[in-house]
C-alpha positions in Angstrom: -19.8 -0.1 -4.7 -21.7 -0.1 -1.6 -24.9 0.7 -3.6 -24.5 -2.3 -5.7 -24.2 -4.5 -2.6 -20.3 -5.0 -3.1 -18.8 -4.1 0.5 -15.3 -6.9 -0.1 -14.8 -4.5 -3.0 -15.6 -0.8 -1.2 -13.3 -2.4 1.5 -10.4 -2.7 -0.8 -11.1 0.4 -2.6 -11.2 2.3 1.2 -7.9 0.5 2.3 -5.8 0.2 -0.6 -5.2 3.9 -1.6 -3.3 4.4 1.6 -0.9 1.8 0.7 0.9 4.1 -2.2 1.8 7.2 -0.3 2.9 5.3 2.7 5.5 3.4 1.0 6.2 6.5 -0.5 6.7 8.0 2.3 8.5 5.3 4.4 11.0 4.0 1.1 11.8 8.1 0.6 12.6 8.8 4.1 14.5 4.9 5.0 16.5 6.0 1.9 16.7 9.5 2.1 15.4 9.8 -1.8 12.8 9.4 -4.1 14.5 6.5 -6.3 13.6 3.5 -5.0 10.0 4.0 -4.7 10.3 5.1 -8.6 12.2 1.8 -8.8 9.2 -0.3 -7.1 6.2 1.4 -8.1 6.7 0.4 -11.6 7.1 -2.9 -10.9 3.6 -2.7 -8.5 1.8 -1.4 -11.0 2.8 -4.3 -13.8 2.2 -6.8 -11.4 -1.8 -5.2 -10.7 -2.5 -4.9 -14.5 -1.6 -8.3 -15.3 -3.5 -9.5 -12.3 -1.1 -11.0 -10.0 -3.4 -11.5 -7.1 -0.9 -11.5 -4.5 0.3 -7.7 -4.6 -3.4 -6.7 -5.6 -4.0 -4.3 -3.0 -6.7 -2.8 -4.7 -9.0 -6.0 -5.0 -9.5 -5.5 -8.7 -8.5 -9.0 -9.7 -12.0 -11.0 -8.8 -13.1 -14.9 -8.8 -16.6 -15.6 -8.4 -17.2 -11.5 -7.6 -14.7 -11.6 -4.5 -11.5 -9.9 -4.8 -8.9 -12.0 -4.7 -6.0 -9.6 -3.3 -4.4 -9.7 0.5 -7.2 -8.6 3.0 -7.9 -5.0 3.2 -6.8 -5.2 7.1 -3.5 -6.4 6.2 -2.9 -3.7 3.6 -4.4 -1.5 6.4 -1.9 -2.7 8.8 1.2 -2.9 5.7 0.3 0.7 5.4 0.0 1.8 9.4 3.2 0.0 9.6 4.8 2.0 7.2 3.7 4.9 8.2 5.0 4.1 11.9 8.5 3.0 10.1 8.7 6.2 8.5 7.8 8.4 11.9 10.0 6.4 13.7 12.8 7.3 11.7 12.6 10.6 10.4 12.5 11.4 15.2 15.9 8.9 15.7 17.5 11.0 12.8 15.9 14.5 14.2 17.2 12.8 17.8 20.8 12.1 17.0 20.9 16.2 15.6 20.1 17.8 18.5 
């Protein structure tokens, strides 16, 4: 992508794939099992191949060669926020053992 001039795209591509395994992460360890990311992901997934823009994370849905997803810093930040949601969590519950 950056070869062929496309940095909005290489962007998206370099922020999006951390989106999946945080909310992985943070929905398995908020719920203390796998369901409900199984439940969600699903219904992500549908919503990217029949180009919704809004949940496009992965700037795959385009008009006039820009993607037309949520900024790659905000799914940056959706996913640091995660992450931090999940940390946070899994140390209160390790806390409240000891």
């Amino acid at each position: 992508m950056l070869a062929t001039g496309d940095a909005a795209g290489a962007a998206h591509w370099s922020g999006g794939p951390l989106l999946v395994p945080s909310l992985a992460l943070a929905l398995g360890v908020l719920s203390r099992g796998h369901r409900p990311f199984q439940a969600l992901y699903p219904l992500l997934w549908y919503l990217l191949v029949n180009h919704v823009a809004a949940v496009d994370f992965m700037g795959a849905t385009r008009t006039a060669g820009r993607p037309d997803g949520p900024h790659p810093l905000l799914v940056a930040a959706l996913s640091a926020a995660l992450l931090g949601a999940a940390l946070l969590t899994a140390e209160a519950r390790r806390g409240r053992r000891s």
